[in-house]
C-alpha positions as CSV (number, residue, x, y, z in Angstrom):
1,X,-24.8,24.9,-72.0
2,X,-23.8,26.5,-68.3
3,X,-25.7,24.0,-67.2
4,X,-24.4,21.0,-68.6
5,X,-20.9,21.6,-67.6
6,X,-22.1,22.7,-64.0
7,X,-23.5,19.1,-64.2
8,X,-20.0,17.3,-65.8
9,X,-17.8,19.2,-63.3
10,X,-20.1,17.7,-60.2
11,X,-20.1,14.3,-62.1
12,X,-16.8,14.2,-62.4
13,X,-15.8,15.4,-59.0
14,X,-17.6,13.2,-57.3
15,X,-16.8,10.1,-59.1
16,X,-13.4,11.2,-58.6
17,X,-14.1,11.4,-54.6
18,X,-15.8,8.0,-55.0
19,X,-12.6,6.2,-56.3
20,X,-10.6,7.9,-53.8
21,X,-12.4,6.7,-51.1
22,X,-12.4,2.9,-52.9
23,X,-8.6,3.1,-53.7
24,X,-8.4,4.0,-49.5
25,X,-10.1,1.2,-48.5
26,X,-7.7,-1.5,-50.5
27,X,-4.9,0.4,-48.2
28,X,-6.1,-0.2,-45.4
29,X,-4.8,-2.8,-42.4
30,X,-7.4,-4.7,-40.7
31,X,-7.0,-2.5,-37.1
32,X,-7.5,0.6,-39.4
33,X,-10.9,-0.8,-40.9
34,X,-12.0,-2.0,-37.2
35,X,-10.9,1.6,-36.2
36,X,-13.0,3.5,-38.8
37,X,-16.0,0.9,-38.1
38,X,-16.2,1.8,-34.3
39,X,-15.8,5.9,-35.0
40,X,-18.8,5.5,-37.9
41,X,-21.2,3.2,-35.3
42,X,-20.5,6.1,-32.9
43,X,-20.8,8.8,-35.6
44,X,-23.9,7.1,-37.6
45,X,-26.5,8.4,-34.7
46,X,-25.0,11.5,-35.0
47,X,-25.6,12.2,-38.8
48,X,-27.9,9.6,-40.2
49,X,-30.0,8.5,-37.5
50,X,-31.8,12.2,-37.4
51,X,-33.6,11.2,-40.7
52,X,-33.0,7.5,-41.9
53,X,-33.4,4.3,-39.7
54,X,-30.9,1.5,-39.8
55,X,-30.8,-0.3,-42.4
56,X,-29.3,-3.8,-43.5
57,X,-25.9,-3.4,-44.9
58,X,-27.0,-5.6,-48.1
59,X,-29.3,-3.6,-48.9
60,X,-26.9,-1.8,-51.0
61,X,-23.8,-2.6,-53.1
62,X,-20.7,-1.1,-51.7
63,X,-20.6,0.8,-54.7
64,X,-23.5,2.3,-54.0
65,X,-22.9,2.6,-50.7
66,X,-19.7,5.0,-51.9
67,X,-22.2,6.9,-53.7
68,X,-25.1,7.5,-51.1
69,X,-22.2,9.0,-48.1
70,X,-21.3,11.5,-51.2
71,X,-24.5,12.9,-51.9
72,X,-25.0,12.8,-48.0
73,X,-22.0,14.1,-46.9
74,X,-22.7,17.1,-49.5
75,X,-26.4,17.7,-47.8
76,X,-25.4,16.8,-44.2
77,X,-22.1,18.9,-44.5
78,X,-20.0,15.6,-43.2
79,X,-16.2,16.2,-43.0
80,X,-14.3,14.1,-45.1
81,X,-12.8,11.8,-41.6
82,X,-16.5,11.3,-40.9
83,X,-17.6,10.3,-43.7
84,X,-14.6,7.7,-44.7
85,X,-15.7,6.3,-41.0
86,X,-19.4,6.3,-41.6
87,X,-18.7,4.4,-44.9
88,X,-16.4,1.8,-43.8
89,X,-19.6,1.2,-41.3
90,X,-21.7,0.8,-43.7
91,X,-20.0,-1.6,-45.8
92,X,-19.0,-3.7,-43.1
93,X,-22.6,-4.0,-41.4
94,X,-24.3,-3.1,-38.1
């Protein structure tokens, strides 16, 4: 039973972290989207290239492109800035 609620607490909190970062990127002005793309091209060698090559931005849904930087930024301990930077680089291609 411990379990089980372990696992509805992560769900939860991470779908919650999902939205947020979805709901951010409706906000945001086209110099802030260009911004967060150049810091995630310079950040993406820094976190992701250490163990995954590039790969094509439609490979993915952005959906699950929201998912994916919130598993990884759990297992590559990714502040939050780094993170919203890496995914708006990922989304927009490469």
């Amino acid at each position: 039973m411990k379990k089980q609620v372990a696992a509805f607490l992560l769900m939860t909190a991470t779908l919650g972290s999902v939205g947020g970062l979805a709901r951010a990127d409706q906000q945001m002005t086209p110099a802030e989207h260009r911004r967060l793309f150049l810091k995630g091209a310079e950040l993406w060698p820094v976190y992701c290239n250490q163990c995954h090559n590039a790969r094509p931005p439609s490979e993915k849904a952005p959906v699950e492109w929201n998912a994916i930087i919130m598993h990884m930024r759990t297992l590559g301990n990714i502040p939050p800035d780094d993170a919203q930077a890496l995914l708006e680089y990922l989304k927009s291609g490469h």
